[in-house]
C-alpha positions as CSV (number, residue, x, y, z in Angstrom):
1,X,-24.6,-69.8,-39.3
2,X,-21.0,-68.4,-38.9
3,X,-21.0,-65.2,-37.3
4,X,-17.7,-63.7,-37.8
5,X,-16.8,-60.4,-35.4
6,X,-14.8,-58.3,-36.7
7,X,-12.3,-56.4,-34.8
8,X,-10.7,-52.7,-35.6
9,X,-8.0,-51.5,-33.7
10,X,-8.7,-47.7,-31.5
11,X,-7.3,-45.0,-33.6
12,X,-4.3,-43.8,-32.0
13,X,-5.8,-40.5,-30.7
14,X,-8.2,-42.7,-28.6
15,X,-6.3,-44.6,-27.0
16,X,-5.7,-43.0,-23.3
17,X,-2.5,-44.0,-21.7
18,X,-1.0,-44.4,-18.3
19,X,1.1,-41.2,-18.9
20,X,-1.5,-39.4,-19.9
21,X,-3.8,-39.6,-16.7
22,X,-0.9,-39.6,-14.4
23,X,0.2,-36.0,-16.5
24,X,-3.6,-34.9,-16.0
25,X,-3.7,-35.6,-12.1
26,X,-0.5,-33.9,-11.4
27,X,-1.1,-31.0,-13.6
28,X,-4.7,-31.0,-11.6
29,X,-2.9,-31.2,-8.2
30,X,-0.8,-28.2,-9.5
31,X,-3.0,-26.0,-10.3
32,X,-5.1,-26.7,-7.3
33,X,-1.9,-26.0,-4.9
34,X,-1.6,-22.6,-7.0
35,X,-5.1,-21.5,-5.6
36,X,-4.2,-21.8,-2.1
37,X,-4.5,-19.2,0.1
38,X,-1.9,-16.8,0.9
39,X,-1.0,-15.7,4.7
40,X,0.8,-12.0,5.3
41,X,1.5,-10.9,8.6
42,X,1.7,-7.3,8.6
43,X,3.1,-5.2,12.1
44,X,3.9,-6.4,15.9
45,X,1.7,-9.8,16.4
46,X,3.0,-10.2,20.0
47,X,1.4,-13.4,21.5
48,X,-0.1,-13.4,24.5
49,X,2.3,-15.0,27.0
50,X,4.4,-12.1,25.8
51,X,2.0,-9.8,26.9
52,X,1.0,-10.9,30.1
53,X,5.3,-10.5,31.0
54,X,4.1,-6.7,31.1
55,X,3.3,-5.6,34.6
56,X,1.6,-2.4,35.2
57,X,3.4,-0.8,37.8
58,X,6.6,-2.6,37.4
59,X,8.0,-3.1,33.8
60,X,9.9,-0.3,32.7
61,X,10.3,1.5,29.2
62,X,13.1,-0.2,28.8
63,X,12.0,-4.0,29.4
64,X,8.8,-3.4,26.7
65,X,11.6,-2.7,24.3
66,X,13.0,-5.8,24.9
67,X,9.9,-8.1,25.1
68,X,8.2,-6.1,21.8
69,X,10.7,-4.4,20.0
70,X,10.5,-0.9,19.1
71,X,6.6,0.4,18.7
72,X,4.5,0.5,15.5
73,X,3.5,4.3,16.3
74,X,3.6,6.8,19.3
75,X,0.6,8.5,20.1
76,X,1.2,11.9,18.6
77,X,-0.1,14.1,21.5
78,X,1.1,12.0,24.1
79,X,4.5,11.2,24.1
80,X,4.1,8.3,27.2
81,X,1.8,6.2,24.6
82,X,2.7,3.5,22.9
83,X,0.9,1.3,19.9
84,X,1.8,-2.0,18.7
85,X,0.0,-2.8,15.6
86,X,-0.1,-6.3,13.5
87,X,-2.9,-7.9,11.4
88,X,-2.8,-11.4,9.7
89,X,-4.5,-11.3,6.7
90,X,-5.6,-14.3,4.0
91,X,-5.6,-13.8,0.3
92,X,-6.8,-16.4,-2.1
93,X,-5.7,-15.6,-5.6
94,X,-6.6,-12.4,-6.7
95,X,-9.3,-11.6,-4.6
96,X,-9.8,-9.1,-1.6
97,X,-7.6,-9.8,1.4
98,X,-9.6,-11.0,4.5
99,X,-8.1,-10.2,8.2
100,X,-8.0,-12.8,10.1
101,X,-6.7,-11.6,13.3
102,X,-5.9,-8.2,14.2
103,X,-3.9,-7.0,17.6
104,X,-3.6,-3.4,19.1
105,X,-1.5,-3.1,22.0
106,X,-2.0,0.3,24.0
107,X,1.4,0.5,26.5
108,X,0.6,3.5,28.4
109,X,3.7,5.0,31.2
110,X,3.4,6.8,34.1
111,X,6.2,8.7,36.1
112,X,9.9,7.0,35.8
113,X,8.7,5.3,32.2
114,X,7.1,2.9,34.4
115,X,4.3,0.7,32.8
116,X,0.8,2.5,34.1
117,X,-1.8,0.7,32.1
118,X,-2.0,-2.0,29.2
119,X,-5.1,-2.6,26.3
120,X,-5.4,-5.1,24.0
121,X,-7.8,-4.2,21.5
122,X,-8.8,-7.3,19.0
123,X,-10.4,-7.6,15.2
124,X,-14.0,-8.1,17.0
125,X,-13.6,-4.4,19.1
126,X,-12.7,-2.8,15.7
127,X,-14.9,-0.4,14.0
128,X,-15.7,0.0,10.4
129,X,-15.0,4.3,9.0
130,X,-16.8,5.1,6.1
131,X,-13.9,7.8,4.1
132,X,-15.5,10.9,3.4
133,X,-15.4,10.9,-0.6
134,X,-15.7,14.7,-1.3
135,X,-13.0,16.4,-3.4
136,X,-11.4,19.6,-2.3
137,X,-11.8,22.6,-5.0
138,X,-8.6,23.8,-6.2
139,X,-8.3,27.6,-7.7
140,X,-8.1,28.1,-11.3
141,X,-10.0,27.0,-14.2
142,X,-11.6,23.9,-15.5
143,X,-9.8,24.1,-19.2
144,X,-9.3,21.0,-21.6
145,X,-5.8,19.8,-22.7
146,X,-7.2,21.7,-26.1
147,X,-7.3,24.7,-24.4
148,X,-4.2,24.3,-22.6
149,X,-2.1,23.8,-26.0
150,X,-3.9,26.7,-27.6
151,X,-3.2,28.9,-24.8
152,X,0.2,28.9,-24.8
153,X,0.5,30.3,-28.2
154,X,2.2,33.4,-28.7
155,X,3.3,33.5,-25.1
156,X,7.0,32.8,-25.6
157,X,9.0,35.5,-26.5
158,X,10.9,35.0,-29.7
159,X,13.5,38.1,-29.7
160,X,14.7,36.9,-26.1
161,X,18.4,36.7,-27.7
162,X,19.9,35.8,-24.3
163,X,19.2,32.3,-24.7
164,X,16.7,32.1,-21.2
165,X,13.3,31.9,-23.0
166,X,10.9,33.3,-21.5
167,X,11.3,33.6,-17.7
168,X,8.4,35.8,-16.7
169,X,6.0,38.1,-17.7
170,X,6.5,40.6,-21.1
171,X,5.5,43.7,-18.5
172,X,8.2,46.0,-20.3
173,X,9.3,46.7,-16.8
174,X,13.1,47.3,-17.7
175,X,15.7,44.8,-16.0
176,X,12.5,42.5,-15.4
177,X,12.8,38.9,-16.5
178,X,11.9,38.3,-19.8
179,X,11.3,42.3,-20.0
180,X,12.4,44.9,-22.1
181,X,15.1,46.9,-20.9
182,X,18.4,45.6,-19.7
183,X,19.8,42.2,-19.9
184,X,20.6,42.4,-16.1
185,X,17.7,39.8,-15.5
186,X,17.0,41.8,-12.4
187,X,16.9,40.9,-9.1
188,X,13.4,38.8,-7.6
């Protein structure tokens, strides 16, 4: 018995070429370097040899401006407080930045702008504040964008013939804006 084996050739969408998996892997390798995570430094980050070059008692005003540059704020009842603010945060895609490392630096001078006191307050001192989410009531009326259209109908004086529209109040007080009377527009 002759077995004969018959053989087809792959139909040309089958066949998988070298081009083809070396296009998959770097389109792979792209789009996994497009998810990686983004760093933003926001504020003063001074490091920490930096600050340890502040001496309470010796540096002056003067010398912190050098080392840190100009302050992120000044404290706004005391004018011999300084605050240098930076966070590093990390964002991955679209999703919710995460701080990584957060630095407040409290520069507090005494007499002659003379460094009296330094604080370095970190990510793990900070405190959560829950924002109050009341609204404050404003005066008037609730109306609808209906009513607000409507309402201005028949307001608007049409036998104004000085061109102003209607610049106040039909009151009939003569020289008044938008009055009857004189054209004198009147003084406010």
């Amino acid at each position: 018995m002759n077995m004969m084996v018959r053989t087809t050739p792959l139909p040309a969408t089958a066949k998988v070429g070298k081009r083809t998996i070396l296009s998959l892997a770097v389109a792979g390798v792209l789009m996994a370097g497009a998810c990686s995570p983004r760093i933003d430094v926001h504020g003063n980050l001074p490091e920490e040899d930096t600050i340890s070059e502040i001496r309470p008692g010796q540096s002056s005003r003067t010398q912190v401006v050098n080392l840190l540059g100009s302050p992120s704020t000044i404290s706004t009842f005391q004018d011999d407080v300084w605050y240098y603010i930076g966070q590093r945060n990390e964002q991955l895609a679209f999703f919710k930045p995460e701080a990584l490392e957060r630095k407040v630096l409290k520069v507090q001078f005494g007499t002659n702008d003379i460094v009296s006191d330094t604080q370095l307050y970190t990510l793990a001192e900070g405190q959560e504040i829950d924002l109050v989410e009341r609204e404050t009531p404003t005066e008037g009326q609730d109306i609808t964008i209906l009513q607000q259209l409507l309402g201005n109908i028949g307001r608007f004086n049409v036998d104004d013939q000085s061109g102003r529209g209607n610049t106040g109040p039909t009151t009939g007080t003569p020289g008044a804006p938008g009055g009857s009377g004189s054209d004198s527009g009147g003084v406010f």
